[in-house]
C-alpha positions as CSV (number, residue, x, y, z in Angstrom):
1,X,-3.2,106.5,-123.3
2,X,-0.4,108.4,-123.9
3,X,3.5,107.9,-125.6
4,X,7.0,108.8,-124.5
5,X,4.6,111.8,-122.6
6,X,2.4,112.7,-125.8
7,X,-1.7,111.7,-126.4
8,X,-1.1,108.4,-128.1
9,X,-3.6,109.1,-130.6
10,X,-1.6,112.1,-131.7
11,X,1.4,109.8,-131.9
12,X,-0.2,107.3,-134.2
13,X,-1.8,109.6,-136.7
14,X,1.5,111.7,-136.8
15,X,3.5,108.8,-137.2
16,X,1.3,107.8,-140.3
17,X,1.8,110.9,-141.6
18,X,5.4,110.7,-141.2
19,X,5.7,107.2,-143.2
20,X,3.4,108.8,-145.9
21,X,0.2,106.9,-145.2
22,X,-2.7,107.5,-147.3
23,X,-5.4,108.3,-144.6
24,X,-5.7,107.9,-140.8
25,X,-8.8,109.3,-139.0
26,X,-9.3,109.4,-135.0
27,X,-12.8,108.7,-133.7
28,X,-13.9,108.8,-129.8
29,X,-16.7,106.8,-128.5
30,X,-19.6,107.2,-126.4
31,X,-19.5,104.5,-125.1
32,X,-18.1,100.6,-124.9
33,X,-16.1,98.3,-122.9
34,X,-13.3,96.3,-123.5
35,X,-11.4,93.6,-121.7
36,X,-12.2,94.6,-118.1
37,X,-15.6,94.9,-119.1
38,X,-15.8,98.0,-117.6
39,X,-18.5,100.3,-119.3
40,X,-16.7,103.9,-120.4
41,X,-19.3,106.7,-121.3
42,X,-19.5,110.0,-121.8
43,X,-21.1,112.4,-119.7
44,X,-23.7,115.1,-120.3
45,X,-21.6,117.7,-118.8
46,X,-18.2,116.9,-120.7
47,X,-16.4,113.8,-122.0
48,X,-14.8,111.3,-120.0
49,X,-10.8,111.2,-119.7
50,X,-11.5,106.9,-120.6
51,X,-13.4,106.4,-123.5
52,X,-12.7,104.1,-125.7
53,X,-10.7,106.1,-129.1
54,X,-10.5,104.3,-132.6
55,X,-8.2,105.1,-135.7
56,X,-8.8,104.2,-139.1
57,X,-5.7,104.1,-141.1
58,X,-6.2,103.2,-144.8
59,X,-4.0,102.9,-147.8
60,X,-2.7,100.2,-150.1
61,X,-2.0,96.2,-148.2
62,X,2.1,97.1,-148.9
63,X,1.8,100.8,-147.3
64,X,0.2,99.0,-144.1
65,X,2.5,96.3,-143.6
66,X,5.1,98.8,-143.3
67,X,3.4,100.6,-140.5
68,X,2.8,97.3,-138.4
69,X,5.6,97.3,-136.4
70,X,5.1,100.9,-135.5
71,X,2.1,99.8,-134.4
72,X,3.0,97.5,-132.7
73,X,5.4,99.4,-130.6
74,X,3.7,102.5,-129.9
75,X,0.1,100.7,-129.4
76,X,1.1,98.5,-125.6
77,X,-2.5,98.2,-124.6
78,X,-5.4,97.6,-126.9
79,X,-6.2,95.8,-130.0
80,X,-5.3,96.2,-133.4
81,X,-7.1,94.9,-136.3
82,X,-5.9,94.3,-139.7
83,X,-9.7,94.6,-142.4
84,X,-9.5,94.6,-146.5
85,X,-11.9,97.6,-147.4
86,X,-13.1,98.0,-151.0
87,X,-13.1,101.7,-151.8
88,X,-15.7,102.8,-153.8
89,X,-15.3,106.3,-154.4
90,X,-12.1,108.2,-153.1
91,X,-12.0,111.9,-154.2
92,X,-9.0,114.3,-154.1
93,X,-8.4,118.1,-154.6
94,X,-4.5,118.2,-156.2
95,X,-5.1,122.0,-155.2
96,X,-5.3,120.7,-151.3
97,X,-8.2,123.3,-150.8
98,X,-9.2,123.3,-146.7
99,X,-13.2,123.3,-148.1
């Protein structure tokens, strides 16, 4: 899926980025299906152009809610889905090494 012409994937994590979100990782399947039930999976020789993509955005419930409605705008096919997490460990480097 793409974005005013850019991967939409890019656009989301960017955009969280841009609002000062705490995390946002992009994840591609293997396989799965969605509404069409259509199956998507990657082949042995290379990945498919269709598989299904998932990004996992995490930060505080008041950080979130401010990034809905760009969600909402740039995501126009899809689903989006809204999960309390409990964080058990979260470690940062203030030195922002690239280890």
């Amino acid at each position: 899926d793409t974005w005013r012409g850019r991967n939409l994937v890019t656009a989301i994590v960017e955009k969280c980025r841009e609002l000062g979100i705490a995390g946002a990782t992009a994840t591609v399947g293997v396989m799965g299906f969605g509404k069409t039930s259509r199956i998507r999976r990657a082949h042995l020789l290379g990945l498919s152009e269709d598989l299904p993509e998932r990004i996992e955005i995490v930060d505080q419930p008041e950080r979130i809610a401010m990034l809905l409605p760009a969600l909402e705008e740039l995501v126009q096919g899809g689903l989006i889905v809204l999960e309390d997490v409990q964080v058990i460990r979260y470690l940062h480097d203030p030195k922002g090494s690239k280890a």
